[in-house]
C-alpha positions in Angstrom: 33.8 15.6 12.0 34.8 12.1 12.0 32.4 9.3 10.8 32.2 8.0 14.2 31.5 10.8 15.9 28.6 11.5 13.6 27.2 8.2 13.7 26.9 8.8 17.5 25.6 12.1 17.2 22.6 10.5 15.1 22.1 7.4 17.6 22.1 9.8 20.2 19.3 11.9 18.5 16.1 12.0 20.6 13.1 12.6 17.8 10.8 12.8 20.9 8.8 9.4 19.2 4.7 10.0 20.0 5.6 6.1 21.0 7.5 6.9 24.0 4.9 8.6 25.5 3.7 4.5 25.7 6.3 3.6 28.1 9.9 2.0 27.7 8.9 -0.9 26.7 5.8 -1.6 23.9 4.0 -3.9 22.0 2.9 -3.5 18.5 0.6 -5.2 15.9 2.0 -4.4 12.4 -0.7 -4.7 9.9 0.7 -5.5 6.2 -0.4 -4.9 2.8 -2.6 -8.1 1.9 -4.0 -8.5 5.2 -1.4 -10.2 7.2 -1.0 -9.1 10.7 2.4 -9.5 13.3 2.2 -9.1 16.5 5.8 -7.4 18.2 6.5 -7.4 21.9 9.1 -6.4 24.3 10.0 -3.2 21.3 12.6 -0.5 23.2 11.2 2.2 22.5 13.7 4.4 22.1 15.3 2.4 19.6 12.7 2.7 16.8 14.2 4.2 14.2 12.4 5.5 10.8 13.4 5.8 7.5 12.7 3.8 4.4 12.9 0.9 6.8 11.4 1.6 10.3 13.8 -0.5 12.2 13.7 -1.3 16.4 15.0 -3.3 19.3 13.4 -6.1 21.2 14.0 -7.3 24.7 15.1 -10.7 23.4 18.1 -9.0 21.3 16.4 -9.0 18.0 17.0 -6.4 15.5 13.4 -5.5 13.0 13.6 -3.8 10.0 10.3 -3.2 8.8 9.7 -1.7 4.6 6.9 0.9 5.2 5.9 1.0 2.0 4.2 -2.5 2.6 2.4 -1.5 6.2 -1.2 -0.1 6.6 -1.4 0.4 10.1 0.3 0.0 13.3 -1.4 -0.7 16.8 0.8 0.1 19.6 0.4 -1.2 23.2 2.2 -0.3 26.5 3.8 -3.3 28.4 3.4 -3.3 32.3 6.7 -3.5 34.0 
């Protein structure tokens, strides 16, 4: 198997995300060590990705990449179409 076609294979992976269940599109308040809050609209679902760094897509274009070992919590919303 080819690098590419691997790569695809794990984009394509659907880890059936609890967040999904919010709607396509969501918002989230991402609440740090230290108390500092930020708030993230317009989040694609299906993009988030976790790892060391959960990272996502936003409607505007931008890429997040997120350290989890500095988050407490995370408040999730669903966005009206």
């Amino acid at each position: 198997m080819i690098k590419k076609e691997l790569k695809n294979m794990i984009d394509d992976l659907d880890l059936q995300s609890s967040i999904k269940e919010q709607g396509e599109y969501v918002t989230q308040i991402i609440h740090f060590v230290g108390g500092i809050k930020r708030t993230y609209d317009g989040i694609k679902s299906d993009s988030i990705r976790q790892g060391q760094f959960t990272k996502f897509k936003c409607k505007n274009g931008a890429l997040v990449m997120i350290n989890d070992a500095n988050v407490l919590m995370i408040e999730v919303f669903s966005e009206d179409e």
